[in-house]
VOPAGU-2260 file (C-alpha; in pm, 1 decimal, decimal comma):
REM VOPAGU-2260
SITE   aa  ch    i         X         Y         Z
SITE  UNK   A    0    2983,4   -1780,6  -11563,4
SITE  UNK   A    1    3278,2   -1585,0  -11491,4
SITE  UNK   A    2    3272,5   -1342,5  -11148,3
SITE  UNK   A    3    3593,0   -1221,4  -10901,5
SITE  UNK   A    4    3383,1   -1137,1  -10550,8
SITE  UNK   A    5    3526,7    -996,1  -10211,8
SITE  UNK   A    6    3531,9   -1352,5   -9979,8
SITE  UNK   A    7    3403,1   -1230,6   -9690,7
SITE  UNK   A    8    3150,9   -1073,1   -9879,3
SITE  UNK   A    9    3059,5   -1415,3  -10028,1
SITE  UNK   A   10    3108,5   -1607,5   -9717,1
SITE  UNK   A   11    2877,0   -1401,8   -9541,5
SITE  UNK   A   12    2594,1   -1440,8   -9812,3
SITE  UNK   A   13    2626,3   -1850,3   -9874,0
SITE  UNK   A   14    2687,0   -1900,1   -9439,3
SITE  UNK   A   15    2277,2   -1742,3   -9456,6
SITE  UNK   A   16    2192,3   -1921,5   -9748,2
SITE  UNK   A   17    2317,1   -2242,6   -9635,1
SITE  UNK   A   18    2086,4   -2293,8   -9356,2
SITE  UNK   A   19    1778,7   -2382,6   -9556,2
SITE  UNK   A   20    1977,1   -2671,2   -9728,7
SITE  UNK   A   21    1922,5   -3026,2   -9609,2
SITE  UNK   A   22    2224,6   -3256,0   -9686,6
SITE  UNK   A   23    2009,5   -3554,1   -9727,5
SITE  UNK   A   24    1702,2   -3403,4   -9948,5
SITE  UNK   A   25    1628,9   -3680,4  -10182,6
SITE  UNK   A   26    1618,6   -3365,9  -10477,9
SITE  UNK   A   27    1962,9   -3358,7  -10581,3
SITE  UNK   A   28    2011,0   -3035,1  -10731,8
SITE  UNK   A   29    1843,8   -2914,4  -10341,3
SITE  UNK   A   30    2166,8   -3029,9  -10161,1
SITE  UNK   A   31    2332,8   -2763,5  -10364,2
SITE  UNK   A   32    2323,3   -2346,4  -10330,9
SITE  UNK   A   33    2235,2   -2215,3  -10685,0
SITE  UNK   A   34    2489,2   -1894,8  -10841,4
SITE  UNK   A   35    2240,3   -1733,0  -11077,2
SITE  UNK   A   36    2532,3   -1457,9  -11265,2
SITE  UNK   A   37    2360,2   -1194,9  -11390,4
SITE  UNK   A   38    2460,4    -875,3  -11523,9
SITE  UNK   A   39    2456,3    -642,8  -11226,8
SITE  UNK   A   40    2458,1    -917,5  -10938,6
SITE  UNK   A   41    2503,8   -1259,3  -10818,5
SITE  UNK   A   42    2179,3   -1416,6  -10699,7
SITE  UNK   A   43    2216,9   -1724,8  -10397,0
SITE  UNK   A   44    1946,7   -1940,8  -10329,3
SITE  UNK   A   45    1919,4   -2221,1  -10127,9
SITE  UNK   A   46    1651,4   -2394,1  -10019,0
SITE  UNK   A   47    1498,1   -2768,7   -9838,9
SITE  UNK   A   48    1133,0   -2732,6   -9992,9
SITE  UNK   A   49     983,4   -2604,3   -9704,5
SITE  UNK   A   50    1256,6   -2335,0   -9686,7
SITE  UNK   A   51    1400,7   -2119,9   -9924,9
SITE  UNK   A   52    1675,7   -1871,1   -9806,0
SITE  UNK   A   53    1809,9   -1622,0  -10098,6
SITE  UNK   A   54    2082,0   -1308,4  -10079,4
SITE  UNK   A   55    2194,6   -1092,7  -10336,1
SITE  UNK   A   56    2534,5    -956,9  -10401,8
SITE  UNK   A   57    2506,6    -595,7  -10544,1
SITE  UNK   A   58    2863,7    -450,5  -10439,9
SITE  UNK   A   59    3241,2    -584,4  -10458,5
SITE  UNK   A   60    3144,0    -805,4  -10800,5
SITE  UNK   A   61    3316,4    -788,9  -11122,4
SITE  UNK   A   62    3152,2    -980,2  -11363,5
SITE  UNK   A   63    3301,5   -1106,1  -11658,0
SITE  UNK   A   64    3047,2   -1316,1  -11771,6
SITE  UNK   A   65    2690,5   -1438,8  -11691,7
SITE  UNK   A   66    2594,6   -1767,1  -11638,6
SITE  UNK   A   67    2470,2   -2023,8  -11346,4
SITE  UNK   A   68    2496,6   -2355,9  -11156,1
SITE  UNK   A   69    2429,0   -2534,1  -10835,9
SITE  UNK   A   70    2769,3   -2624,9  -10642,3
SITE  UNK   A   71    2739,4   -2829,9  -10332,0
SITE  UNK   A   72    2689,3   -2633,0  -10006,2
SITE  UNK   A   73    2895,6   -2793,8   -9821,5
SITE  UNK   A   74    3195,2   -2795,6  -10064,1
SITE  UNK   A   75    3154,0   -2474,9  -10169,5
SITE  UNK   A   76    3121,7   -2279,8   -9818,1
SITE  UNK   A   77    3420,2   -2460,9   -9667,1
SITE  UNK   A   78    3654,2   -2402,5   -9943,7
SITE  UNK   A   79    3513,8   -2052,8   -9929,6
SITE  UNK   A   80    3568,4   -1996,7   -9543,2
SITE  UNK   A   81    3900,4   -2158,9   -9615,9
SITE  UNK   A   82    4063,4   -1972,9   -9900,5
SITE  UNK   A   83    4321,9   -1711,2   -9762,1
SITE  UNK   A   84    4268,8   -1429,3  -10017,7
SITE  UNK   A   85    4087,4   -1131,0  -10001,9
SITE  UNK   A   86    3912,3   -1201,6  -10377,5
SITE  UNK   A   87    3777,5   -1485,7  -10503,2
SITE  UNK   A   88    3783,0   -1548,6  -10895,8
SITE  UNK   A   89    3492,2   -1810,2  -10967,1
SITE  UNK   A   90    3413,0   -1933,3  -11327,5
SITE  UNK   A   91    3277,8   -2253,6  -11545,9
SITE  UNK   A   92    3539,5   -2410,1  -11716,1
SITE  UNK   A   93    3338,0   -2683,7  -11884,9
SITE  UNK   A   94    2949,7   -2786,8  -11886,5
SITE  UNK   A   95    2937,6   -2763,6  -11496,9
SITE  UNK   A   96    3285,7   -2802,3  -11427,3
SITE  UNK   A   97    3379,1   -2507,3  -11153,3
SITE  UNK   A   98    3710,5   -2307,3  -11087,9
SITE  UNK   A   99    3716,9   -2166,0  -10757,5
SITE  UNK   A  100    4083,2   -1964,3  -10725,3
SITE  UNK   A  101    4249,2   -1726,3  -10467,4
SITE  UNK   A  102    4589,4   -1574,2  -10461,3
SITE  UNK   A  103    4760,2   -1893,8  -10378,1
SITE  UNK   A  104    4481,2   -2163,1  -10390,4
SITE  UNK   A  105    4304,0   -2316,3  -10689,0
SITE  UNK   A  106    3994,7   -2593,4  -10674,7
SITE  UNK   A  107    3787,1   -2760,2  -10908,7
SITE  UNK   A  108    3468,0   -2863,3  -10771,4
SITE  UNK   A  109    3174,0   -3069,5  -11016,2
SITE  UNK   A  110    2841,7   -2859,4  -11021,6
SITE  UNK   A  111    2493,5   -2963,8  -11109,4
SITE  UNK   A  112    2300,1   -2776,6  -11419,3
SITE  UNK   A  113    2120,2   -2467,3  -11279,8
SITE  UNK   A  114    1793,1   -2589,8  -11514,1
SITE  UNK   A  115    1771,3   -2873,7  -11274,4
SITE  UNK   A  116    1709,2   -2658,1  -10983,0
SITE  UNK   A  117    1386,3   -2590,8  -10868,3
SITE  UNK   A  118    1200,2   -2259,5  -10961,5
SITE  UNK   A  119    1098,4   -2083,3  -10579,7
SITE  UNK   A  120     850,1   -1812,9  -10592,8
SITE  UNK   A  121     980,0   -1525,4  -10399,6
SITE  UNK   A  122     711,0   -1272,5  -10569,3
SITE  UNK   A  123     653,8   -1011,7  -10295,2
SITE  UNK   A  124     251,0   -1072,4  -10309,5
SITE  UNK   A  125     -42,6   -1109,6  -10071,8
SITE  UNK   A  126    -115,3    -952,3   -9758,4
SITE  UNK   A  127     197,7    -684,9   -9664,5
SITE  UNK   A  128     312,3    -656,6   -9276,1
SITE  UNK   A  129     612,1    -436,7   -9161,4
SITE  UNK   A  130     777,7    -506,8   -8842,3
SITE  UNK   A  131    1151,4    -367,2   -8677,2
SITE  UNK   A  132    1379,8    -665,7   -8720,6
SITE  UNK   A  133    1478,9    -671,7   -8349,1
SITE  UNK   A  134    1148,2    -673,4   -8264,0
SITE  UNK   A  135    1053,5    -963,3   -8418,2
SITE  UNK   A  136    1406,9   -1131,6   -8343,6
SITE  UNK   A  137    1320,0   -1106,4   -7986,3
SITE  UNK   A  138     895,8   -1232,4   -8034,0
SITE  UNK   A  139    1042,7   -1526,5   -8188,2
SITE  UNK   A  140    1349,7   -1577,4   -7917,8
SITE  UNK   A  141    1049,5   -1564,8   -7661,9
SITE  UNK   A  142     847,5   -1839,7   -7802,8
SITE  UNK   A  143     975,4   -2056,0   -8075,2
SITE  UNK   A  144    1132,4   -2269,9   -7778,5
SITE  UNK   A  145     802,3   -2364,5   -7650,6
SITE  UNK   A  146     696,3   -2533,3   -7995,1
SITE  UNK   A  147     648,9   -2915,0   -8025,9
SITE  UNK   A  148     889,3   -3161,8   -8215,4
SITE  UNK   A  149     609,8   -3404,9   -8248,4
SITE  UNK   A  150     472,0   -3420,8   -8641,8
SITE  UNK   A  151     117,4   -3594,1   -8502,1
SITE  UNK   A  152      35,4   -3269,9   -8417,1
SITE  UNK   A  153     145,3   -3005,9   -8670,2
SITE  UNK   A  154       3,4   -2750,5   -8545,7
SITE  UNK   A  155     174,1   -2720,6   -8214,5
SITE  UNK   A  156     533,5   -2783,9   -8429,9
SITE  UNK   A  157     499,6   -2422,9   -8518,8
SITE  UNK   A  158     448,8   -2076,4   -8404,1
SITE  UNK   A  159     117,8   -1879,7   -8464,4
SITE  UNK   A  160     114,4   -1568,2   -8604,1
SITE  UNK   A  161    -199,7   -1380,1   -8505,8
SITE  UNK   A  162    -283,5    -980,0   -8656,1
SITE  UNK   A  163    -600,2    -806,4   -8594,7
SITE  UNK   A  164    -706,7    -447,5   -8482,7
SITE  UNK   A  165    -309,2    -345,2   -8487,6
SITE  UNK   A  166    -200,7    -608,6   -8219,7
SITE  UNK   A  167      48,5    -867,3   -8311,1
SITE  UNK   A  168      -2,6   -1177,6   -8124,8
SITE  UNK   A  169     218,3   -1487,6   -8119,1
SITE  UNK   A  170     172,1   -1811,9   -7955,0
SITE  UNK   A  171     356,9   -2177,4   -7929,1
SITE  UNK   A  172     235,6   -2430,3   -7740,3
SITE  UNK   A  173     385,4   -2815,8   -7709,7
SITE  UNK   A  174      42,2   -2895,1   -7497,5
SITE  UNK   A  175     281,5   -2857,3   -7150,8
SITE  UNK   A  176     381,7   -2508,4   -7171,0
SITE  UNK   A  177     303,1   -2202,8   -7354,1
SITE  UNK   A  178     509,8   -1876,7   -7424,9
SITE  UNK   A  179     250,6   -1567,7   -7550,7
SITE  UNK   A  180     405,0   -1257,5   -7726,7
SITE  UNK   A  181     177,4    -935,9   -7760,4
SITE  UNK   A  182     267,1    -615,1   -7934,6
SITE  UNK   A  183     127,2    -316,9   -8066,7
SITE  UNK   A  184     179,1    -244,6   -8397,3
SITE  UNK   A  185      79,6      19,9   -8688,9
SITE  UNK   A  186     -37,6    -232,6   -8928,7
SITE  UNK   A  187    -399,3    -302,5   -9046,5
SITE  UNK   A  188    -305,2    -612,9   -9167,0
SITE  UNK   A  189    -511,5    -918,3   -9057,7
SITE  UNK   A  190    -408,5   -1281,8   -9048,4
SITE  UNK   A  191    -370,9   -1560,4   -8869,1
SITE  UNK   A  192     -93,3   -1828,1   -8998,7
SITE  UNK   A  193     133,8   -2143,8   -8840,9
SITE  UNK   A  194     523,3   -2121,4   -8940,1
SITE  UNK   A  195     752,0   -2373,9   -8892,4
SITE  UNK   A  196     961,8   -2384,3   -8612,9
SITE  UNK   A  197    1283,8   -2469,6   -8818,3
SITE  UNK   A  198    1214,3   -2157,9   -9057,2
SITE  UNK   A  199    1161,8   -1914,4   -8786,5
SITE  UNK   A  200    1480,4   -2022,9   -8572,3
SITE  UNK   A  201    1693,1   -1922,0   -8915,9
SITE  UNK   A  202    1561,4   -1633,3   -8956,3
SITE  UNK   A  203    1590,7   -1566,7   -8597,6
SITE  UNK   A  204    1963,8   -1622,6   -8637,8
SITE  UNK   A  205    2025,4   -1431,2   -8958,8
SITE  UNK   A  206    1887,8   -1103,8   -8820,7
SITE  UNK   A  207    2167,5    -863,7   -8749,5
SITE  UNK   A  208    2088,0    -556,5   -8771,4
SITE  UNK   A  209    1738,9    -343,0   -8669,9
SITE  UNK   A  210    1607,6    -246,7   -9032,3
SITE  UNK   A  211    1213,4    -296,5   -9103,1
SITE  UNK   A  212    1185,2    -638,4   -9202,0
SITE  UNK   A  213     878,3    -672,0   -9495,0
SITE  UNK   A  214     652,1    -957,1   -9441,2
SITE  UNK   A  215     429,6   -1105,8   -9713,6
SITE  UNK   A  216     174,0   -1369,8   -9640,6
SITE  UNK   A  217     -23,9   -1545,0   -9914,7
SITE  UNK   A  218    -217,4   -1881,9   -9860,7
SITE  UNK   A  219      68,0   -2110,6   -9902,5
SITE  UNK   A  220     406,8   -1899,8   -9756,9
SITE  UNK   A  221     539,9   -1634,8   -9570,6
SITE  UNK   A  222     823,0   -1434,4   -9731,0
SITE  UNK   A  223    1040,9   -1171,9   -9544,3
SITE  UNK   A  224    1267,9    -919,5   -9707,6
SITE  UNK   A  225    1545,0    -711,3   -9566,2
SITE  UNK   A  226    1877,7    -615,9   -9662,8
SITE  UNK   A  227    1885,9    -770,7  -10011,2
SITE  UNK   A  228    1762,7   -1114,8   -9822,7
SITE  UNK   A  229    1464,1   -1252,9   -9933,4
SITE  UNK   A  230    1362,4   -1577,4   -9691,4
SITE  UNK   A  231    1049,5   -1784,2   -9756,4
SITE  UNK   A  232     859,8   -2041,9   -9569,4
SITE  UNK   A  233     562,3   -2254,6   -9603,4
SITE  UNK   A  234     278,1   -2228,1   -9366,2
SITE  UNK   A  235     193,4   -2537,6   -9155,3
SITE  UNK   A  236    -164,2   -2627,4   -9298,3
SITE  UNK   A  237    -474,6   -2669,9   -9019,2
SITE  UNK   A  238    -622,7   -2390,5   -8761,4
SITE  UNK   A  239    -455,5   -2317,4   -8440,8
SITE  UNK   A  240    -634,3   -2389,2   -8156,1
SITE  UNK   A  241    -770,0   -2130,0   -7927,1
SITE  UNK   A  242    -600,1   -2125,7   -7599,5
SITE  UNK   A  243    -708,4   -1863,5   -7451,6
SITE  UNK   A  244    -941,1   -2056,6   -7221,2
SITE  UNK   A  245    -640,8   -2212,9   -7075,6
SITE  UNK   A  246    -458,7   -1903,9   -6909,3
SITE  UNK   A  247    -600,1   -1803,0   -6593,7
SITE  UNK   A  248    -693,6   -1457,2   -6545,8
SITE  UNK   A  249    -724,1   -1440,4   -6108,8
SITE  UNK   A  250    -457,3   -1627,3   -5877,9
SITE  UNK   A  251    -430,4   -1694,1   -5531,5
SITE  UNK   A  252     -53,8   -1692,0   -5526,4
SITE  UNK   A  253     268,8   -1501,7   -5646,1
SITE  UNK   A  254     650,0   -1538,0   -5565,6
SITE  UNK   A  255     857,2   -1279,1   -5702,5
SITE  UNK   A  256    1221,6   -1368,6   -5712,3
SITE  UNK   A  257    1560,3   -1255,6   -5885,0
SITE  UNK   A  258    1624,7   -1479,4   -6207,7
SITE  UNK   A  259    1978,3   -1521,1   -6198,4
SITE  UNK   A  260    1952,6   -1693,9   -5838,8
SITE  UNK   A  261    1610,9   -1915,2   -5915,5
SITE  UNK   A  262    1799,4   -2015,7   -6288,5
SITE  UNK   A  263    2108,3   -2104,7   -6063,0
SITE  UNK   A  264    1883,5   -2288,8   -5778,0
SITE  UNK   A  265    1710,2   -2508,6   -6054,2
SITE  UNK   A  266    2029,9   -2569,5   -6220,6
SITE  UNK   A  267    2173,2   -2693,7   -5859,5
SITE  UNK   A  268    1873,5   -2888,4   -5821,1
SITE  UNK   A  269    1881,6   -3089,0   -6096,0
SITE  UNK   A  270    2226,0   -3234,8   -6098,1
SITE  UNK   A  271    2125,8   -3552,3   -5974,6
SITE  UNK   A  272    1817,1   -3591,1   -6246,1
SITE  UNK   A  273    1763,1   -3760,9   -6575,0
SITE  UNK   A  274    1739,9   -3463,1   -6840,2
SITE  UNK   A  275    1429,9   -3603,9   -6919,0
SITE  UNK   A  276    1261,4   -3639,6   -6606,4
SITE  UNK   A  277    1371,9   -3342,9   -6413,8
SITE  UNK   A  278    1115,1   -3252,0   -6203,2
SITE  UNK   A  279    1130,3   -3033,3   -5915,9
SITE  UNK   A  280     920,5   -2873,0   -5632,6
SITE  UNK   A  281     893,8   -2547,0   -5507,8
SITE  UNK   A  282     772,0   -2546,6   -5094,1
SITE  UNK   A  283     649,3   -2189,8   -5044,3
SITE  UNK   A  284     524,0   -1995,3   -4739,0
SITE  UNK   A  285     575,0   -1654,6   -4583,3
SITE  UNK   A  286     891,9   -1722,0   -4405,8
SITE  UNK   A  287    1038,7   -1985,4   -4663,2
SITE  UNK   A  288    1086,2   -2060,1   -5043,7
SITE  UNK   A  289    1255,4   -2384,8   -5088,4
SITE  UNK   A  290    1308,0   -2607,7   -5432,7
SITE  UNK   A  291    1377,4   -2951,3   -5388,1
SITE  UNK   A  292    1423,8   -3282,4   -5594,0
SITE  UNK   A  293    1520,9   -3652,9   -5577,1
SITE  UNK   A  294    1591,0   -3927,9   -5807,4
SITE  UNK   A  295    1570,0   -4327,7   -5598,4
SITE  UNK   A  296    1880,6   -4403,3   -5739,8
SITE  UNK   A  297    2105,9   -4127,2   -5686,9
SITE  UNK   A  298    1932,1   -3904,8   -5442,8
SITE  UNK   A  299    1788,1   -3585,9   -5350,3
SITE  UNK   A  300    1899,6   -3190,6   -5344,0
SITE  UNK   A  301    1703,0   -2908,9   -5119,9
SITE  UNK   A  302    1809,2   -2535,3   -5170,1
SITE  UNK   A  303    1677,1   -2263,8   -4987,8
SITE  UNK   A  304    1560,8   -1913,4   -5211,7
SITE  UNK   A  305    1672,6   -1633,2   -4923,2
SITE  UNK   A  306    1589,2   -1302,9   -5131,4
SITE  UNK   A  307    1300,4   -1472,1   -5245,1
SITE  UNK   A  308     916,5   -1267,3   -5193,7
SITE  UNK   A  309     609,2   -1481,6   -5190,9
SITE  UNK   A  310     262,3   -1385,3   -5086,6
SITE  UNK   A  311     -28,7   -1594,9   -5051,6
SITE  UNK   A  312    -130,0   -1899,1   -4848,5
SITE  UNK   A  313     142,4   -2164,3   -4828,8
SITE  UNK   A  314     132,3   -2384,4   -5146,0
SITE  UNK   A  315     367,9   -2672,7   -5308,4
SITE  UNK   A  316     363,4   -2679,7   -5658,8
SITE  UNK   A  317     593,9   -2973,9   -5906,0
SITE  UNK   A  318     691,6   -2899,3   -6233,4
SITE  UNK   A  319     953,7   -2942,5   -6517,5
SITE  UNK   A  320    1239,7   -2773,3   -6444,3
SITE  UNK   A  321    1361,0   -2720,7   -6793,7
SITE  UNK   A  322    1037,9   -2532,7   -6910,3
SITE  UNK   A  323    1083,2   -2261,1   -6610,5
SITE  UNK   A  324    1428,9   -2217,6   -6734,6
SITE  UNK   A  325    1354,9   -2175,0   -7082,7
SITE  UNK   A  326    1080,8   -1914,6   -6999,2
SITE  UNK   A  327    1299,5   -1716,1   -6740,4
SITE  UNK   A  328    1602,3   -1684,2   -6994,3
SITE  UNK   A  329    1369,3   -1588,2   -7311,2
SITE  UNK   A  330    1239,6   -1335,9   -7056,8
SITE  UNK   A  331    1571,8   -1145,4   -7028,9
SITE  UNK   A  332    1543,9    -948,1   -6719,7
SITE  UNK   A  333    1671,0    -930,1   -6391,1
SITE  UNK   A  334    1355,4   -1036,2   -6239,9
SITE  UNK   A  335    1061,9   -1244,1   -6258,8
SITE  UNK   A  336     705,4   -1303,5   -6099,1
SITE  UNK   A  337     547,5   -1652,1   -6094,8
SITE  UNK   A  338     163,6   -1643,2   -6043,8
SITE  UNK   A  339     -14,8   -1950,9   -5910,5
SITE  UNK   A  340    -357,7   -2023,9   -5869,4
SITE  UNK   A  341    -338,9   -2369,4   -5707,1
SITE  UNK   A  342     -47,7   -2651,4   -5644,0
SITE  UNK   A  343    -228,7   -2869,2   -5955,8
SITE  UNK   A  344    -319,3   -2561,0   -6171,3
SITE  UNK   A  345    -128,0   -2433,9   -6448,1
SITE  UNK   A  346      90,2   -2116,3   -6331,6
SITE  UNK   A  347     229,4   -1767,6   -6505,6
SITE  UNK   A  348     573,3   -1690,8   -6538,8
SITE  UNK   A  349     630,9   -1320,7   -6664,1
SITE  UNK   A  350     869,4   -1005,2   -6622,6
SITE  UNK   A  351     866,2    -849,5   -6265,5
SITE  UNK   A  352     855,6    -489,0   -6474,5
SITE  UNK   A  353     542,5    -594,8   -6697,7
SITE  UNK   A  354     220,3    -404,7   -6596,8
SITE  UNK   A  355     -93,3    -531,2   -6612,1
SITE  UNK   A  356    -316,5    -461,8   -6868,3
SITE  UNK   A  357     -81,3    -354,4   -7101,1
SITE  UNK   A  358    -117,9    -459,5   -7489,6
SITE  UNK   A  359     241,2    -508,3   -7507,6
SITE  UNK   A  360     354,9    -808,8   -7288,0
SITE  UNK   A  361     494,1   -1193,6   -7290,3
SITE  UNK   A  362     415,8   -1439,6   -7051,9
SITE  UNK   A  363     458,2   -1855,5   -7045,4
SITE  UNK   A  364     240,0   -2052,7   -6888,0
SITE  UNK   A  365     365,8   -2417,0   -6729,4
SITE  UNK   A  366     123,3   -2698,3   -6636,0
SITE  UNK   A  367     236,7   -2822,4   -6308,0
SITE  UNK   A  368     312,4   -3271,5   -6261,6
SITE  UNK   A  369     232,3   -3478,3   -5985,0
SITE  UNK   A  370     489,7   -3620,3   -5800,3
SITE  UNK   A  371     571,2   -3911,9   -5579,9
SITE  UNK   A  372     810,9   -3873,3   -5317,0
């Protein structure tokens, strides 16, 4: 294997293929990213199993020689990020023995054999689904966070992917909260899958540009293709529950309010709380909105919401003030509308623009605590 490559060029392609390697996978060869040479482009894959990330590199290659190994991804992207020279000259010298050279800067770094890497099947096969990268970048930016880290239930640890009758539906739920995506789309695709968490957040972050991202979904993976990036994940096995039961569809309630000032309020009114226990109440009437919170040990914060709007009879409602957070910044807009139906009944949180009715829409749902104060 003998190649001289631009190094940003390079950089760029091993910095996206480096996030589906796990330093500690007990496979060897999987700590490493895998150079496959061939004789019109350099193929990088890396992968943790579950995850498989590969890029190929078309343009700015000379190639003086095919050829292939696995070099450790750690080693190999810092001495890449590091190297001041605008060309990198990488080649075998012996067995698995790797030059890496710039204009002033030479390393030898050990490789593994490229046999002993795993073969990934990035076959473009089973059912086909198109979808504008941004669009998808910003489904998954307004649910992914409301997934579950707990493996008892796998299910919830993942985001389902829902397609029938040209709607695009995606839902995450960790059983608390609950962040819904709904889009209209030109596909007649059909299918209803779990992905990872972990796999979606990656791709999330390696979307740049808006290009049509090509989704193929067979019974064990997911693959999506765009820009010479092929990324694959395995489905989380099991049927997603139905939740639809648990979003209410009349309320008795709403407060409409500017995000930037109730993200600030909450942020104000937890300084005095354990991250993991900061609850907070909302005291709402026609003349007052006020959020409050107290910890016996350190003690207690009231704020008053001025430009606040709420309609309804009065009504106190306790919650967790991180999941109204989440949900207002994955939201993105200037202002929001909270829907309640009761002070111990789950409540909406969704875009002050969003009109009812309409196919295309995102809303989270929080289930309110009770509190002793």
């Amino acid at each position: 294997m003998d190649f001289i490559v631009n190094r940003k060029l390079l950089l760029d392609a091993l910095s996206k293929v480096s996030r589906a390697v796990s330093p500690k996978n007990p496979i060897a060869a999987l700590n490493g990213i895998q150079f496959d040479l061939k004789s019109d482009c350099l193929i990088l894959t890396g992968s943790d199993s579950d995850m498989s990330i590969q890029v190929t590199i078309k343009d700015n290659i000379k190639i003086n020689q095919k050829g292939a190994v696995v070099l450790n991804s750690r080693y190999i992207l810092e001495i890449v990020r590091k190297m001041d020279s605008e060309d990198i000259h990488i080649s075998i010298l012996d067995g698995t023995l790797t030059r890496i050279e710039g204009d002033n800067s030479k390393f030898q770094l050990n490789g593994m054999s490229a046999f002993d890497y795993p073969r990934i099947d990035f076959s473009e096969e089973g059912e086909h689904y198109a979808i504008h990268a941004f669009l998808l970048k910003e489904a998954i930016e307004q649910t992914v966070f409301a997934t579950s880290d707990k493996e008892t239930s796998p299910a919830y640890t993942g985001v389902n992917f829902k397609a029938k009758d040209k709607i695009l539906e995606l839902t995450a739920t960790d059983t608390y909260r609950l962040a819904k995506k709904t889009m209209k789309t030109d596909s007649d695709a059909e299918f209803d899958i779990i992905i990872p968490k972990k796999s979606l957040n990656e791709l999330s972050h390696i979307i740049e540009k808006d290009e049509i991202i090509d989704v193929y979904i067979s019974d064990r993976k997911a693959l999506f293709v765009f820009d010479d990036i092929y990324i694959r994940s395995r489905l989380v096995e099991g049927i997603y529950p139905d939740i639809s039961r648990l979003i209410p569809q009349s309320f008795n309630h709403t407060l409409t309010v500017d995000s930037s000032k109730l993200l600030n309020t909450l942020s104000r009114a937890t300084l005095l709380l354990d991250e993991k226990e900061d609850y907070v109440t909302i005291n709402m009437d026609s003349d007052n909105v006020k959020v409050s919170s107290s910890s016996q040990a350190v003690g207690s914060v009231e704020e008053n919401i001025n430009s606040a709007f709420f309609k309804g009879e009065p009504l106190s409602i306790s919650f967790k003030a991180k999941y109204l957070s989440d949900a207002i910044r994955s939201l993105n807009t200037d202002k929001v509308i909270l829907l309640f139906v009761g002070n111990m009944r789950q409540f909406i949180i969704r875009s002050y623009d969003q009109k009812d009715n309409n196919i295309d829409y995102t809303m989270h749902l929080i289930l309110p605590v009770r509190t002793y104060n």
